[in-house]
Backbone as CSV, one residue per row, in Angstrom:
resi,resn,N_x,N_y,N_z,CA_x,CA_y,CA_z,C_x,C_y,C_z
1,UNK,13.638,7.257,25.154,14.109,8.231,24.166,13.604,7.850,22.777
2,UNK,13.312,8.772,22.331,12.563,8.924,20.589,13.567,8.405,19.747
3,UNK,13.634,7.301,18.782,14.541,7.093,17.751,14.287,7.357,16.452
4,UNK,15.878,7.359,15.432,14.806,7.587,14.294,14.501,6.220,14.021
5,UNK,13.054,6.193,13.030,12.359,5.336,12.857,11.282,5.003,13.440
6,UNK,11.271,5.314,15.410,10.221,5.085,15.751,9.226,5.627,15.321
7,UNK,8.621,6.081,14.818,7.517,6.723,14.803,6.561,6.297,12.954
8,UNK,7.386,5.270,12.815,6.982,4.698,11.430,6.739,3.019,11.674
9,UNK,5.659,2.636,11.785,5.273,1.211,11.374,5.291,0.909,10.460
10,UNK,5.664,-0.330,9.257,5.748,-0.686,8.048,4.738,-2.208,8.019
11,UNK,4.004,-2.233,7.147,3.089,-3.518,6.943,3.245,-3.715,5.136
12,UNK,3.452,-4.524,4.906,3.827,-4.595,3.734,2.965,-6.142,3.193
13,UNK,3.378,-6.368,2.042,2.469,-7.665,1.774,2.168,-8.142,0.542
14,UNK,1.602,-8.659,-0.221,1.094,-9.767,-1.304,-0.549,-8.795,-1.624
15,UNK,-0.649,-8.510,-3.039,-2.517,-8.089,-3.253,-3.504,-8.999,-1.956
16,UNK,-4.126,-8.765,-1.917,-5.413,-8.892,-1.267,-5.232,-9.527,-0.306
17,UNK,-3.994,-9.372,0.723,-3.540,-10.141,2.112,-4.402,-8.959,2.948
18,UNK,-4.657,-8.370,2.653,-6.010,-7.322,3.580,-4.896,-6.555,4.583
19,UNK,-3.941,-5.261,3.840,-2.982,-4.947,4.513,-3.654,-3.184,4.921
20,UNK,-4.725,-3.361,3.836,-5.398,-1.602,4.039,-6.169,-1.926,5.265
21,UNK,-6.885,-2.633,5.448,-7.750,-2.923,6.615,-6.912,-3.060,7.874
22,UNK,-6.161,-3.755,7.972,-5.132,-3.880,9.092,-4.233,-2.699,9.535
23,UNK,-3.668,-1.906,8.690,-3.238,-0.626,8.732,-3.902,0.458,9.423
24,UNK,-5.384,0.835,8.839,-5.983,1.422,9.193,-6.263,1.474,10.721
25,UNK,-6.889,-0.186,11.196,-7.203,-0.473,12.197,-5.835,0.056,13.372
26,UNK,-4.447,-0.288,13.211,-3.142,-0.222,13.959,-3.466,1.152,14.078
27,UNK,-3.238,2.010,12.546,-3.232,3.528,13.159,-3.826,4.029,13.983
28,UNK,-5.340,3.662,14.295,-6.518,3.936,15.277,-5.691,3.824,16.532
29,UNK,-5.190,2.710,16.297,-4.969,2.082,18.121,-3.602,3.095,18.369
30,UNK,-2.933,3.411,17.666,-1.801,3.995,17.779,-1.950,5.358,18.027
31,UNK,-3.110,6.068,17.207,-2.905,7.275,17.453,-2.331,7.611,16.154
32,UNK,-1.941,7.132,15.392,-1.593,7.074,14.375,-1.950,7.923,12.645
33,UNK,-1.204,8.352,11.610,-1.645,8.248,10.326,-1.440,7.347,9.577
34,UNK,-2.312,6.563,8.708,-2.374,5.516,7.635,-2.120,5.971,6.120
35,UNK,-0.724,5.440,6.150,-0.534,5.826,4.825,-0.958,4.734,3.746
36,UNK,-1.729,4.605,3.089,-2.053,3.866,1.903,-1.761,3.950,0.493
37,UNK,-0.177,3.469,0.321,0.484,3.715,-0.747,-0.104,2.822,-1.877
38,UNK,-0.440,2.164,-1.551,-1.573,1.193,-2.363,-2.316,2.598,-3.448
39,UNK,-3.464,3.305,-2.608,-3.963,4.138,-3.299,-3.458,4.996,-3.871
40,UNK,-2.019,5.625,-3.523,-1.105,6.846,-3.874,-0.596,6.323,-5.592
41,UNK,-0.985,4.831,-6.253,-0.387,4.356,-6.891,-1.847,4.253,-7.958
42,UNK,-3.126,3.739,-7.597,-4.393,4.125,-7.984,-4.392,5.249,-8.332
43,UNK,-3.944,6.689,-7.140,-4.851,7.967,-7.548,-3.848,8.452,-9.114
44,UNK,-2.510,7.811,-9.226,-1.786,8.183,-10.582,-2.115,7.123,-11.811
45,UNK,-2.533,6.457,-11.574,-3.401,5.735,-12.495,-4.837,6.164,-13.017
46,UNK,-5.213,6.837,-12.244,-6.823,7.627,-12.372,-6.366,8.875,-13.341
47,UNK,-5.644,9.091,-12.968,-5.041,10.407,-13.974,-4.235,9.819,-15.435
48,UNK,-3.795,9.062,-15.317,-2.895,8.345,-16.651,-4.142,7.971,-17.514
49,UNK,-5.174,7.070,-17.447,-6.371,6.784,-17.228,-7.112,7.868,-18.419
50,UNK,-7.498,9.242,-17.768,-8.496,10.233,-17.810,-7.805,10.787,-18.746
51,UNK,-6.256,11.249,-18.676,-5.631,11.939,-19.527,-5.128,11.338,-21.028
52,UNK,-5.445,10.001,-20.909,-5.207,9.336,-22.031,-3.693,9.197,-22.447
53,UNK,-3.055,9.398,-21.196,-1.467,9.408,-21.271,-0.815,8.062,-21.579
54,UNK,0.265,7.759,-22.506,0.765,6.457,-22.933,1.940,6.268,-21.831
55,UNK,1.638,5.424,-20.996,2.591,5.105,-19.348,4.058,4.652,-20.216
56,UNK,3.764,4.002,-21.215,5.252,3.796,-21.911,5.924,5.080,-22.641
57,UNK,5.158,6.027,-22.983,6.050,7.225,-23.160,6.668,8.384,-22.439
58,UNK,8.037,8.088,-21.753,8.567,8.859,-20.807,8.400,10.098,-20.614
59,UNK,8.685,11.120,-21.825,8.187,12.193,-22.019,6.609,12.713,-21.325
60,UNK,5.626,12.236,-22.001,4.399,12.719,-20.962,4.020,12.245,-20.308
61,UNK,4.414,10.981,-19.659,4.509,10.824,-18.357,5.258,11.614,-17.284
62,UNK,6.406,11.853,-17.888,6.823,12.962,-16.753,6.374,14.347,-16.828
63,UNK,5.914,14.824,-17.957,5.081,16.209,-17.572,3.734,15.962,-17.076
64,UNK,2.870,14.842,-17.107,1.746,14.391,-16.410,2.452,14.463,-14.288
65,UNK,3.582,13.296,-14.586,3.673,13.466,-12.498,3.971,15.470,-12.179
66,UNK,4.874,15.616,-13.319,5.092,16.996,-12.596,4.106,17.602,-12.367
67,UNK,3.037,17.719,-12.524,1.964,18.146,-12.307,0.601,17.669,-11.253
68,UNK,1.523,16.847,-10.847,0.235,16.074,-10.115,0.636,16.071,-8.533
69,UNK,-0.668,15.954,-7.731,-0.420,16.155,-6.271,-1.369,15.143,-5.497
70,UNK,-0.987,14.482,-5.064,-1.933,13.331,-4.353,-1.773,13.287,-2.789
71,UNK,-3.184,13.795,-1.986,-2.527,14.178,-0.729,-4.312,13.145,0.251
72,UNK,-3.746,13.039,1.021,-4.611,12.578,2.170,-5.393,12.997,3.235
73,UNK,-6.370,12.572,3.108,-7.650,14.010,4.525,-7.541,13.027,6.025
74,UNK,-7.853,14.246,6.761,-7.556,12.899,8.133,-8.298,11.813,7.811
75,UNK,-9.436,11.669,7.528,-10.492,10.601,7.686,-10.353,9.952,6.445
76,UNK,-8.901,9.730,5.882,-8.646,8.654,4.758,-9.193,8.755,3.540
77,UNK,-9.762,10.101,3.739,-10.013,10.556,2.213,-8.476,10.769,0.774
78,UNK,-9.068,10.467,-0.296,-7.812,10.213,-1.221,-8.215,11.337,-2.279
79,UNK,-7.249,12.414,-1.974,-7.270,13.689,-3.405,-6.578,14.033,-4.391
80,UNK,-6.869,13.649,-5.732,-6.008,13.804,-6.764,-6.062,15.737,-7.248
81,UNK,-5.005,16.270,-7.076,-5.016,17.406,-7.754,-5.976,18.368,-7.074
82,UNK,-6.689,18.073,-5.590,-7.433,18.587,-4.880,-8.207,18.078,-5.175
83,UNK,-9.157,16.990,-6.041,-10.054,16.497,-5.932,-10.518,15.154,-5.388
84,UNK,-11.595,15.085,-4.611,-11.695,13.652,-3.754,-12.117,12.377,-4.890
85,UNK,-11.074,11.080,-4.777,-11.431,10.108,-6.249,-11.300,8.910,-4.901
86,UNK,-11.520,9.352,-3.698,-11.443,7.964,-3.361,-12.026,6.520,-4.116
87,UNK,-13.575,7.276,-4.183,-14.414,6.068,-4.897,-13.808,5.623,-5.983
88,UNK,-13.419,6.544,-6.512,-13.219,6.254,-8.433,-11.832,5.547,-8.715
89,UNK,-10.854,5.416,-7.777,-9.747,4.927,-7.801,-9.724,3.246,-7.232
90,UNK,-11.372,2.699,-7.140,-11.301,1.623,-6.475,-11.940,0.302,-7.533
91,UNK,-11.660,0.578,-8.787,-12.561,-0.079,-9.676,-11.046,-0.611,-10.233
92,UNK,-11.238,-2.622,-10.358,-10.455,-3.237,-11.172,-9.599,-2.559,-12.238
93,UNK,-10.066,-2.264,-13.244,-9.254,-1.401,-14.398,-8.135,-0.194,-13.717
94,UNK,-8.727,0.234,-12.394,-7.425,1.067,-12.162,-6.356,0.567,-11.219
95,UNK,-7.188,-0.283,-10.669,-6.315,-1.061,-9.849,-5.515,-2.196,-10.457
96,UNK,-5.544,-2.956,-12.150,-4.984,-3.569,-13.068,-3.704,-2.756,-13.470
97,UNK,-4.251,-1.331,-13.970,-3.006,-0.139,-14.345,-2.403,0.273,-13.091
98,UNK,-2.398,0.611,-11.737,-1.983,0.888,-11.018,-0.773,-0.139,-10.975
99,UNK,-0.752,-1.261,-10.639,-0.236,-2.313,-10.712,1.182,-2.106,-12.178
100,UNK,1.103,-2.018,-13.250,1.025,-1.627,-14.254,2.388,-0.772,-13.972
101,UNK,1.894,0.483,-13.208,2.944,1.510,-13.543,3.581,2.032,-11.958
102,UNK,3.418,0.924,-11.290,4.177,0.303,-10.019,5.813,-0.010,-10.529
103,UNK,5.816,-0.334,-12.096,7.016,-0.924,-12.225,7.523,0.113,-12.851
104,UNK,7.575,0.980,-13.406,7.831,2.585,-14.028,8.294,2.701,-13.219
105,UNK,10.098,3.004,-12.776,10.931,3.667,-12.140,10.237,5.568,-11.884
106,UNK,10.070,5.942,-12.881,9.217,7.229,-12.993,8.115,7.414,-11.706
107,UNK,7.389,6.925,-11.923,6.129,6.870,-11.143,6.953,6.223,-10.145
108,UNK,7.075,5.033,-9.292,7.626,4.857,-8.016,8.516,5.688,-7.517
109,UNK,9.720,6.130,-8.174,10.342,7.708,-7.405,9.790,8.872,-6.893
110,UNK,8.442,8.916,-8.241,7.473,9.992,-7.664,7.397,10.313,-6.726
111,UNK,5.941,9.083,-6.265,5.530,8.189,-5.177,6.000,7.898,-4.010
112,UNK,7.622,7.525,-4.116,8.229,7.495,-3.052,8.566,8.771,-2.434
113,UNK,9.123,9.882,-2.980,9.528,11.142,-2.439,8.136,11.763,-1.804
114,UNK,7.218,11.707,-2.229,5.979,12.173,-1.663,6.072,11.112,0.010
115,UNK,6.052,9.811,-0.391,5.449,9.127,0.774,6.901,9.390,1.904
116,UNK,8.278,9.163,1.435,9.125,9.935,2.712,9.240,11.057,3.178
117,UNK,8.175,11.978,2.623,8.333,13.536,3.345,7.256,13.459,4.673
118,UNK,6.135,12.547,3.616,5.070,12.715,5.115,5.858,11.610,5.787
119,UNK,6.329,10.532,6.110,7.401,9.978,7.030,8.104,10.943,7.955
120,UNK,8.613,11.707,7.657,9.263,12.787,8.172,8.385,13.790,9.380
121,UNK,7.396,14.236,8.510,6.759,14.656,9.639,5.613,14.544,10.375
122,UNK,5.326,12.949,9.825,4.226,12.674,10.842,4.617,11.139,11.489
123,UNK,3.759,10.624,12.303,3.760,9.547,13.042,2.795,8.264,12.366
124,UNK,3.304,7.789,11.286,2.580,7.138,10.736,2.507,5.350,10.782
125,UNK,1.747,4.908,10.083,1.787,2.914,9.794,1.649,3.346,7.882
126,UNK,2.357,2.573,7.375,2.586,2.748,6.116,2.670,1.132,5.620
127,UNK,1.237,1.190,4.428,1.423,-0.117,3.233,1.618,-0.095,2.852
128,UNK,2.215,-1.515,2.102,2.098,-0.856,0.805,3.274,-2.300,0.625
129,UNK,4.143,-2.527,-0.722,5.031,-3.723,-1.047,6.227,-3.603,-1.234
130,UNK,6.760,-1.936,-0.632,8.283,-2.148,-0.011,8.620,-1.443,0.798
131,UNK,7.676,-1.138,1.745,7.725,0.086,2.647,8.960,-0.541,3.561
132,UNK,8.777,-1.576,4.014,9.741,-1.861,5.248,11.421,-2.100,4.777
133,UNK,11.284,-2.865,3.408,12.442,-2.553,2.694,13.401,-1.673,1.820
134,UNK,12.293,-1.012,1.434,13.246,0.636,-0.083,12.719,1.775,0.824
135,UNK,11.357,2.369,1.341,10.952,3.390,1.351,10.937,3.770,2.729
136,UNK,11.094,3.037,3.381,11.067,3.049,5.418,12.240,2.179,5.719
137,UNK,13.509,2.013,5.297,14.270,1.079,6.010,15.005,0.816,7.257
138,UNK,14.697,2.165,8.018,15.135,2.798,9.498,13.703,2.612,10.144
139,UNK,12.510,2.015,9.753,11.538,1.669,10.408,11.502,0.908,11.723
140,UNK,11.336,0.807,12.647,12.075,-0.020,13.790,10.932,-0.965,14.130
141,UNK,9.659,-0.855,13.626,8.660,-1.767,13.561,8.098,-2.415,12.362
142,UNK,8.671,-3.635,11.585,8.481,-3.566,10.710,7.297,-5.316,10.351
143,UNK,6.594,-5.015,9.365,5.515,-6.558,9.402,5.138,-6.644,8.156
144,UNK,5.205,-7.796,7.790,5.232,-8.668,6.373,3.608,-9.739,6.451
145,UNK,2.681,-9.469,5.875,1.503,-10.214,5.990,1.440,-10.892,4.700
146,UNK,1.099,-12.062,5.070,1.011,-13.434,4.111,0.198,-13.952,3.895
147,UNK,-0.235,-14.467,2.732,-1.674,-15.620,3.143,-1.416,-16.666,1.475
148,UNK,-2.372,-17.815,1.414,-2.402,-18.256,0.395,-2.772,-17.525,-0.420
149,UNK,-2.646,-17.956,-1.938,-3.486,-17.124,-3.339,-4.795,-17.637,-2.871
150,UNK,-5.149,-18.526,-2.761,-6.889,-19.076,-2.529,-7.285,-18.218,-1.108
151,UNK,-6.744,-18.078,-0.548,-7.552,-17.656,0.736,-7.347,-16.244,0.246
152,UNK,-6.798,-15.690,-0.268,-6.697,-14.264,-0.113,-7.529,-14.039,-1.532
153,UNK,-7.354,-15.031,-2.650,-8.572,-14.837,-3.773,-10.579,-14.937,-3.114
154,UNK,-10.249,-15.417,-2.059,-11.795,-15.793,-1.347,-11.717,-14.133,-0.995
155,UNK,-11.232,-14.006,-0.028,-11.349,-12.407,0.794,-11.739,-11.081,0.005
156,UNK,-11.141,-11.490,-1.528,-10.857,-9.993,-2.480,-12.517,-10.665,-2.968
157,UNK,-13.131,-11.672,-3.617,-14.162,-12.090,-3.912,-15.269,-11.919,-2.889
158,UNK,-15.535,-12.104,-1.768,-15.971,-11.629,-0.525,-16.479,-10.322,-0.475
159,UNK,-15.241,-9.452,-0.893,-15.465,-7.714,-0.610,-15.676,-6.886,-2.093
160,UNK,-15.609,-7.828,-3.039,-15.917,-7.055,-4.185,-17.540,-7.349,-4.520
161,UNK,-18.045,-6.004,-5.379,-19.714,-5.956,-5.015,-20.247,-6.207,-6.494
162,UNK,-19.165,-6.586,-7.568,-19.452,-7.365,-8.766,-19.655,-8.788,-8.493
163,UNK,-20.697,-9.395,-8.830,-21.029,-11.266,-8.327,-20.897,-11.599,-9.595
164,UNK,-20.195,-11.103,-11.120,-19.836,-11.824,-12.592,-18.725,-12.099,-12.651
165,UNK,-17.818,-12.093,-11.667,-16.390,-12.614,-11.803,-16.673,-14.026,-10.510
166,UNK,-15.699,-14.711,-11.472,-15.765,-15.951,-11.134,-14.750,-16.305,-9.989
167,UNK,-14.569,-16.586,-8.817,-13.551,-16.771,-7.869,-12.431,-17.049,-8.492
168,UNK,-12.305,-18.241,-9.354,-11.088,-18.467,-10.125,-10.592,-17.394,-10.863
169,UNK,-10.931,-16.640,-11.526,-10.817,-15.727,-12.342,-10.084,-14.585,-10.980
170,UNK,-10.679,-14.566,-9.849,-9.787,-13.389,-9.138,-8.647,-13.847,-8.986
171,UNK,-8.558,-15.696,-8.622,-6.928,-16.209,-8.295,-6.200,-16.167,-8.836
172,UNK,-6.678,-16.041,-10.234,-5.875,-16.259,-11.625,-5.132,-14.560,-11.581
173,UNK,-6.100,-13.696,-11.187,-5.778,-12.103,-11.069,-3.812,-12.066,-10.091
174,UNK,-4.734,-12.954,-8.754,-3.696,-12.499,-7.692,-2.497,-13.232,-8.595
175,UNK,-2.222,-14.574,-9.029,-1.093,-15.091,-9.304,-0.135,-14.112,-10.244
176,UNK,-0.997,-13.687,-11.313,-0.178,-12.689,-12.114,0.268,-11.612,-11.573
177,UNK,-0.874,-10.986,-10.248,0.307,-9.505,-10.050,1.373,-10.167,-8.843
178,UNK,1.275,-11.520,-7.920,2.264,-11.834,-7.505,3.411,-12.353,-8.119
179,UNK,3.408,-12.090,-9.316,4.392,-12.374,-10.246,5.021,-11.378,-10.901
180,UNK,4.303,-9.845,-11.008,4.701,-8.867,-11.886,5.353,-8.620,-10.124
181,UNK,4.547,-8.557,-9.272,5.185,-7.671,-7.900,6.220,-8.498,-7.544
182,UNK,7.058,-9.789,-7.304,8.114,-10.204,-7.099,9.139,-10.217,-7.748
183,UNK,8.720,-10.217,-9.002,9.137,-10.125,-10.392,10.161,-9.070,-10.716
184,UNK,9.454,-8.307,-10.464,9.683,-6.491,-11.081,11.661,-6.071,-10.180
185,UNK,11.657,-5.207,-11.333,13.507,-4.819,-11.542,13.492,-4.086,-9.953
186,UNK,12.456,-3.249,-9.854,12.593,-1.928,-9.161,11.999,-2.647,-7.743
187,UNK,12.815,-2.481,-6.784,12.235,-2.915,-5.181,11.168,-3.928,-5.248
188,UNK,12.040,-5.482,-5.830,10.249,-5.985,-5.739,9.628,-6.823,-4.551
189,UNK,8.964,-7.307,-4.149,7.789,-7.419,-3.081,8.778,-8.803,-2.299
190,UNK,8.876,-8.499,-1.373,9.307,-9.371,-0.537,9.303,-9.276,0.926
191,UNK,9.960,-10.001,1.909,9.971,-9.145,3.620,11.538,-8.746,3.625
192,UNK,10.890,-7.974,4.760,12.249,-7.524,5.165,13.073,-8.019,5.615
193,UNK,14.461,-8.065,5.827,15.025,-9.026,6.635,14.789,-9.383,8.226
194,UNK,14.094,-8.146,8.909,14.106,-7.374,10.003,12.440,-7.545,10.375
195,UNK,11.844,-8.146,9.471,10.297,-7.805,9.400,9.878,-8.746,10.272
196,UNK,8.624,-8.407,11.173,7.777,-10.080,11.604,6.759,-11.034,10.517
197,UNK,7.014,-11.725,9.982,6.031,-12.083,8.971,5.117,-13.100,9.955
198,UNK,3.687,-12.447,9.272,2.528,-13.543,9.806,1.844,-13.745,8.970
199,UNK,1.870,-15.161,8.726,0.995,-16.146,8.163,-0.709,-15.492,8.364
200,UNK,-1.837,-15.039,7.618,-3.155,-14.683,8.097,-4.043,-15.691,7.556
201,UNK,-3.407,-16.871,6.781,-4.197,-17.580,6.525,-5.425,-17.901,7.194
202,UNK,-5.117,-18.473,8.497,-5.908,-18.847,9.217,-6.654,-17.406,10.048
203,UNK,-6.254,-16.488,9.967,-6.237,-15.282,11.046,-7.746,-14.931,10.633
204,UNK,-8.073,-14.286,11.618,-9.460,-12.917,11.315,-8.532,-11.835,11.344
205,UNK,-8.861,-11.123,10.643,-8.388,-9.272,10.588,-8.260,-9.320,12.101
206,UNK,-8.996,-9.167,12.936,-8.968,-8.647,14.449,-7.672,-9.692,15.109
207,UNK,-7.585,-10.781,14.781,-6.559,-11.067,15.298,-4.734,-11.011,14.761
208,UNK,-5.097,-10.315,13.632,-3.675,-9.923,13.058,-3.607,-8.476,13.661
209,UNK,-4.617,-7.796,13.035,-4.460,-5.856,14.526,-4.059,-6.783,15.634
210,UNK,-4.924,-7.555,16.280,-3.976,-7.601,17.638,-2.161,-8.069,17.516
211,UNK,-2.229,-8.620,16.846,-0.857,-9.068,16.850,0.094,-8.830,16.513
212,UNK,-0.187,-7.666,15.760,0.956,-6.420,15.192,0.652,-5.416,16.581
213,UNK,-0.479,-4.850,17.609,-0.529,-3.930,17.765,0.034,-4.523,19.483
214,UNK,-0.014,-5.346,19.880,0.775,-5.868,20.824,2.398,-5.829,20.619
215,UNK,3.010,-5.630,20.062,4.190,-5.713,19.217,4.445,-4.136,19.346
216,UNK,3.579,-3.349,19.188,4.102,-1.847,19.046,3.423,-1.256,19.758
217,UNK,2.766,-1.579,21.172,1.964,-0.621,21.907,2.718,0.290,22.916
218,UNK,3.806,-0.188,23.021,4.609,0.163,23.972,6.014,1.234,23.707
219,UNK,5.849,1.307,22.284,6.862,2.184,21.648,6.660,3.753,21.699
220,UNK,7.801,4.203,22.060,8.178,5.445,22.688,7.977,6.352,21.627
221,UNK,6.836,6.465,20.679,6.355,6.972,19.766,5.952,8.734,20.269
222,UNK,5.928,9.091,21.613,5.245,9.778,21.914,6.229,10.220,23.097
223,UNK,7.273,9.666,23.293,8.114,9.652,24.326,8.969,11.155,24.385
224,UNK,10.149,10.905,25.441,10.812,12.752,25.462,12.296,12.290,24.396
């Protein structure tokens, strides 16, 4: 029998524990949609950004969200306002402000009401740094991915296609937003009580998909 919750995986995590890659991969195996709240938090930063909006002034910030629509194509395409910014939402500076206005009660309520409707009616795996705790808490599959600041500063250095930043300089990156993200008033970054946390230090990507997707292959996601 179908419960609520089944039909929502939660992966949650620390910057650059490689939770978009792992997500993605689960949804595949699942059958699944990948929600990447990560980007849902980018594509309102791309707009704060462009519009020259002051994130500390409540006022047009909230006539900026009322206006804004950030929706997802099957094939993980990311559309601000109907337009595709996947690319453009993936550059440091927005991903610095994204971060930024993560802690804006404003913007995360947004954000959140958008990301529990598609909960509702689809069958999804959802990232992101409180899905399993504030935004999915009836999730019945829930996973917390971990790694050192150095190993996970190697990985983000690895996949970024600028070679003028200095490795240290990315660790120095991760320590501060693992500090604004644990930190922060509003739901901040932790596991769930309920969550499986895995260590990926040592892991390859392929062996963390397996080890979340062994864990949920068998769930009545699809059941009567």
């Amino acid at each position: 029998m179908k419960r609520d919750g089944d039909n929502i995986v939660t992966i949650d995590g620390p910057s650059g524990v490689g939770k978009s890659t792992v997500a993605r991969r689960v949804a595949d195996l699942l059958g699944f949609s990948c929600l990447d709240t990560g980007a849902m938090y980018r594509a309102v930063a791309l707009k704060v950004s462009e519009a020259e909006v002051d994130p500390n002034d409540p006022a047009s910030l909230s006539r900026l969200l009322s206006g804004t629509m950030v929706e997802f194509s099957p094939e993980g395409l990311v559309f601000l306002d109907g337009r595709d910014v996947s690319k453009l939402i993936r550059t440091e500076k927005i991903s610095s402000l994204s971060s930024e206005l993560a802690e804006l009660a404003e913007v995360r309520e947004f954000l959140i009401g958008i990301q529990r409707k598609i909960g509702e009616g689809e069958n999804i795996v959802a990232e992101g740094r409180d899905m399993g705790t504030y935004v999915f808490p009836g999730a019945r599959y829930k996973f917390y991915l971990d790694a050192t600041v150095a190993e996970r500063a190697k990985r983000r250095f690895l996949q970024s296609k600028r070679g003028d930043i200095p490795l240290s300089d990315v660790e120095d990156e991760l320590r501060r937003r693992d500090r604004r993200d644990t930190l922060r008033a509003e739901n901040p970054l932790r596991p769930a009580q309920d969550a499986v946390v895995i260590d990926t230090t040592r892991m390859s990507a392929e062996d963390v998909i397996a080890a979340i997707f062994l864990r949920t292959k068998d769930i009545s996601f699809r059941g009567d």
